[in-house]
C-alpha positions in Angstrom: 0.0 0.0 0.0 0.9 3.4 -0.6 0.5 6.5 1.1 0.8 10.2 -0.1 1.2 12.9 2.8 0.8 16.5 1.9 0.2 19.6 4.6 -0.2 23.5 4.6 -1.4 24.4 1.4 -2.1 27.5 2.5 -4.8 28.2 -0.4 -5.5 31.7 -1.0 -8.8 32.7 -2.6 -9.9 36.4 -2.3 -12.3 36.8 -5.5 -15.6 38.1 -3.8 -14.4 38.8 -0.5 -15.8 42.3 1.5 -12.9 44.2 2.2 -14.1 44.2 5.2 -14.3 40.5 6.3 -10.4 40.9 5.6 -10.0 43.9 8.2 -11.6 42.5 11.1 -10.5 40.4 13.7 -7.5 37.8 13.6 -7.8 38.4 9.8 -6.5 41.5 9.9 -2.9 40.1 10.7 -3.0 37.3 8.3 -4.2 39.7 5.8 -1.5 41.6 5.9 0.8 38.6 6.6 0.1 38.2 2.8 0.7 41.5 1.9 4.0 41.1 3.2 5.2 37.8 1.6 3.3 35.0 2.1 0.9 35.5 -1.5 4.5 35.1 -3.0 5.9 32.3 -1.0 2.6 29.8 -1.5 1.3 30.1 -5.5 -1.5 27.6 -5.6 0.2 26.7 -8.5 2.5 24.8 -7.0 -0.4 22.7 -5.4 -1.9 22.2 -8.7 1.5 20.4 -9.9 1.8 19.0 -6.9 -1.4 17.3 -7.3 -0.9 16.4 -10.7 2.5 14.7 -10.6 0.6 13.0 -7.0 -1.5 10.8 -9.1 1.1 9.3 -11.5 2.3 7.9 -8.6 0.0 4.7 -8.4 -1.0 6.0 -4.7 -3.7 4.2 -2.6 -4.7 6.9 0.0 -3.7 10.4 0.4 -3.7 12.4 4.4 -4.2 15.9 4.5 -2.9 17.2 7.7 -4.2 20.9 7.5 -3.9 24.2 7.1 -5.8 23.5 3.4 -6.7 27.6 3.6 -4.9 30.6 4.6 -7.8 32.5 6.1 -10.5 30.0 6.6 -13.2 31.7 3.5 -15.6 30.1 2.1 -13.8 30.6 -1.4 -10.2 29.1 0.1 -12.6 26.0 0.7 -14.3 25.8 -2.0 -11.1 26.2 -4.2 -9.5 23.3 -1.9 -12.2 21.2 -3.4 -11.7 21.6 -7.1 -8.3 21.3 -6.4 -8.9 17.6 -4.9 -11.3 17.4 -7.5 -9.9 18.5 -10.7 -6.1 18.1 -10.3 -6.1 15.3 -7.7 -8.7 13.4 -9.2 -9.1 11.1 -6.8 -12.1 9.5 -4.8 -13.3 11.4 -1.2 -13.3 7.5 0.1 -9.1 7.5 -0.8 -8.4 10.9 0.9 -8.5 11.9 4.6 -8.1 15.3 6.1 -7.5 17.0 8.9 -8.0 20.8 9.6 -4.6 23.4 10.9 -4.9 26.5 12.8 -5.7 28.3 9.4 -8.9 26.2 9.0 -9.8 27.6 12.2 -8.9 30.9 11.7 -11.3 33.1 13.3 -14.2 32.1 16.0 -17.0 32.6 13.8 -15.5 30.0 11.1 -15.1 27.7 14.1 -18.7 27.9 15.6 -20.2 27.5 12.1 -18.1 24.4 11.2 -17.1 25.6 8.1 -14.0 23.4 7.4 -16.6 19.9 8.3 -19.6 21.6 6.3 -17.6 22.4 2.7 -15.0 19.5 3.1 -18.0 16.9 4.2 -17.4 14.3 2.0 -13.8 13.7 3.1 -14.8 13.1 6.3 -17.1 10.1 6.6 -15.8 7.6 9.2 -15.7 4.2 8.8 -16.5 3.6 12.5 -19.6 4.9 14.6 -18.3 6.1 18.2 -20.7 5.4 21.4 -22.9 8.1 22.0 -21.4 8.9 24.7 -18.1 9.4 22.8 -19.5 10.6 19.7 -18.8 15.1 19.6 -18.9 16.0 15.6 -16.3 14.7 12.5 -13.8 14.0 14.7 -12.2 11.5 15.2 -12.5 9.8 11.8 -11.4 6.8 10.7 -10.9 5.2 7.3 -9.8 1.2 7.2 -8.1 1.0 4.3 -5.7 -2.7 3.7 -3.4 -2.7 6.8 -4.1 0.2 8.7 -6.6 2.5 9.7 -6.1 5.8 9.3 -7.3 8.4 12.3 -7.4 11.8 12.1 -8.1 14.5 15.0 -8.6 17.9 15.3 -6.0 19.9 16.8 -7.7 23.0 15.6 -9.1 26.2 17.7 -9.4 29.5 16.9 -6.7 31.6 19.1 -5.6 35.1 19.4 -3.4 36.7 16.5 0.1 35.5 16.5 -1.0 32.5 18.4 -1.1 28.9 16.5 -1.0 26.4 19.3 -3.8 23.4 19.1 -5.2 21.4 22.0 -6.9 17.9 20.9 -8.9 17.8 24.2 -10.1 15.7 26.5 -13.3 14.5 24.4 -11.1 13.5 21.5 -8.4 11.5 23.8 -11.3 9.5 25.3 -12.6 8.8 21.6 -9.4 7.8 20.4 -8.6 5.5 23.4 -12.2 3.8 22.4 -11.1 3.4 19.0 -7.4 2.2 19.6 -9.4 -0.9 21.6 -11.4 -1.8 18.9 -10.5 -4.7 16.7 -10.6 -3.5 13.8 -7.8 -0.9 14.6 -6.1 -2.9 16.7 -5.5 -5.4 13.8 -4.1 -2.7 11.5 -1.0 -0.8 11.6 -2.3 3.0 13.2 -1.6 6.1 10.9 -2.8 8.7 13.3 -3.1 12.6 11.3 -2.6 15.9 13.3 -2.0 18.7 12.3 0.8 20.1 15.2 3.5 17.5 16.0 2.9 15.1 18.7 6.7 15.2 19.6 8.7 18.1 18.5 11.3 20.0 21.0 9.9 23.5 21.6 10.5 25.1 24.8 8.8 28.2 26.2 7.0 30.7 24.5 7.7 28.8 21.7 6.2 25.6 22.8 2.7 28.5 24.0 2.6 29.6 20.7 2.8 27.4 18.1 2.8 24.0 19.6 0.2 20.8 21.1 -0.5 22.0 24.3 -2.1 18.3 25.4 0.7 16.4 23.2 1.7 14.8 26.7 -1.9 13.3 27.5 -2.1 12.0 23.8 1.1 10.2 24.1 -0.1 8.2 26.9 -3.3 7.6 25.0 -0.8 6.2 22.4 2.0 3.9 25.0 0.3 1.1 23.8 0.6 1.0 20.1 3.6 -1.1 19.0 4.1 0.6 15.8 2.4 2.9 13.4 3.0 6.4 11.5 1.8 9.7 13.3 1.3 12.2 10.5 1.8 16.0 10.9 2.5 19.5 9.0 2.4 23.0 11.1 6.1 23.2 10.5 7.1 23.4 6.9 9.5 21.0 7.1 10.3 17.5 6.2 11.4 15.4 9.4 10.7 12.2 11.3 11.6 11.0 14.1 11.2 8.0 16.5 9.2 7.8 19.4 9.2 5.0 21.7 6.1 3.7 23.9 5.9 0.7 25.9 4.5 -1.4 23.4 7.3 -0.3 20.7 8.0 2.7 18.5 5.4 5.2 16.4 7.3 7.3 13.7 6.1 10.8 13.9 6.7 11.9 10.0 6.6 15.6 9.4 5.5 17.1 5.7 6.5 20.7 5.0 4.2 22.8 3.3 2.4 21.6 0.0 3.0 25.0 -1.8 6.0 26.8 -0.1 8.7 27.8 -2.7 11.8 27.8 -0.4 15.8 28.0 -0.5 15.8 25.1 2.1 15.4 21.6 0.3 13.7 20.2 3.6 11.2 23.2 3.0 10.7 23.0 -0.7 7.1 21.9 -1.6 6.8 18.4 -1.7 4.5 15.6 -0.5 6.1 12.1 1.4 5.6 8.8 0.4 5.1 6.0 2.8 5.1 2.3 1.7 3.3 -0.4 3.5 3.2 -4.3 3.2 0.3 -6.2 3.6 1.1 -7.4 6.9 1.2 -3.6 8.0 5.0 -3.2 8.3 6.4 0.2 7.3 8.5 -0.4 4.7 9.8 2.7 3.1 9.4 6.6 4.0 10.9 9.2 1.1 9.4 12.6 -0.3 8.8 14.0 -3.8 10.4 17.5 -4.2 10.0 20.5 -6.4 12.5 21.8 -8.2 11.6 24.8 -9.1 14.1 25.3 -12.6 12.2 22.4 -14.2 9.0 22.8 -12.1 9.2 19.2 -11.6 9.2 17.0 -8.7 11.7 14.3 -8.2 12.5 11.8 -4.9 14.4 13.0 -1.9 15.1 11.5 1.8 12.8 12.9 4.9 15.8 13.6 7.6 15.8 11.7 10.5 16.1 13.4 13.4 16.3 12.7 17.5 13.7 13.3 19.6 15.9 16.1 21.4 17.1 18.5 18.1 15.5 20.5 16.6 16.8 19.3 13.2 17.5 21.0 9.5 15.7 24.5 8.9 
């Protein structure tokens, strides 16, 4: 089996948009983040070819792991979807997704689900939660060959300048519920967040940009032998080992799907991961732009300790 991992896309689509829903709240400093630079550092172009060099690849399931807008629109949505659509081409059944700090950009976008409504059909779960357990689109969960895929929401609208997630208490519970049931427990886990479960910030590093609960979810996860733990939020390519009791999840890292950068772990790209039948991770590599020949070709994802911070 093979899996394609892309993150951050970062879509920008302004055509319609009130001035004014750009000038108020948290949008006012993202708007003028892309002002600045980001409009020129993320060309949904990129995406497009992204996409399009994605499906030559004989892939069997694609994870998404946020950050699919820049400002949480309705158009940045909806422009997400044709892109899956047109230039991915694939079925909603062979692609999962998860939403990033951007798909949560502002409160209002939040309380009217907005990234669950428009991106519905990518998030139908293959397994019905208690009701008791059961608190919206997340967790979901797609069996797919050897493993089931599970995404959560590490998503929440925060003040400007602030992009930490929180999965929360309802989610753990759900996905301690799920990693009992058989038919997860006889697959190999692919868990999808958007912020790293294990990445060494410190400070008011670690309050602003990273998993405020990502202690709590690895103890929900001790008992999983093996299995991949998918995230973006960083823009760069890196994976690392992390043990539990049971054994070892690799927590793989995708940069961002559309960032033209002069760093080749940062350089738009989507990973690869290879999978046997019996569930064994066989192979982990990336496909990389290069921007001279607006191509991608195969690179290595760094491996990197638990402690360092890595290649920026």
């Amino acid at each position: 089996m093979r899996i394609a991992h892309f993150s951050d896309l970062h879509v920008l689509a302004l055509e319609g948009v009130p001035r004014w829903r750009l000038l108020t709240n948290k949008r006012v400093t993202g708007y003028a983040n892309l002002l600045l630079r980001r409009k020129r550092s993320h060309p949904i172009e990129v995406v497009q070819a992204l996409a399009r060099d994605l499906a030559t690849m004989g892939i069997d399931h694609v994870a998404v792991t946020g950050d699919v807008s820049n400002l949480s629109l309705e158009t940045e949505f909806e422009a997400v979807c044709a892109l899956l659509e047109q230039d991915l081409g694939m079925s909603p059944d062979a692609i999962t997704l998860v939403p990033g700090n951007h798909d949560r950009y502002t409160r209002g976008s939040a309380r009217s689900l907005r990234f669950e409504t428009q991106l519905e059909r990518y998030l139908k779960s293959d397994l019905e939660l208690p009701a008791e357990l059961a608190l919206g689109s997340f967790p979901v969960v797609k069996l797919r060959g050897p493993v089931a895929m599970v995404g959560l929401s590490t998503a929440v609208p925060r003040l400007p300048f602030v992009a930490a997630g929180v999965v929360g208490k309802a989610q753990l519970d759900a996905l301690s519920w799920l990693l009992a049931h058989e038919e997860v427990k006889k697959r190999t886990l692919v868990l999808m967040t958007h912020h790293p479960i294990a990445e060494p910030m410190k400070g008011m590093h670690a309050w602003l940009e990273g998993l405020r609960d990502a202690a709590e979810l690895m103890e929900r996860l001790q008992g999983c032998g093996r299995g991949l733990a998918l995230h973006g939020h960083l823009h760069r390519r890196v994976l690392r080992m992390i043990p539990t009791r049971a054994g070892e999840l690799w927590s793989v890292g995708a940069t961002s799907a559309s960032l033209v950068h002069n760093a080749s772990v940062r350089m738009a790209g989507y990973n690869v991961y290879e999978i046997s039948d019996s569930g064994k991770v066989e192979r982990v590599s990336a496909r990389v732009l290069d921007p001279k020949t607006e191509t991608f070709g195969e690179a290595p994802v760094p491996v990197v300790a638990l402690t360092e911070r890595g290649p920026r």
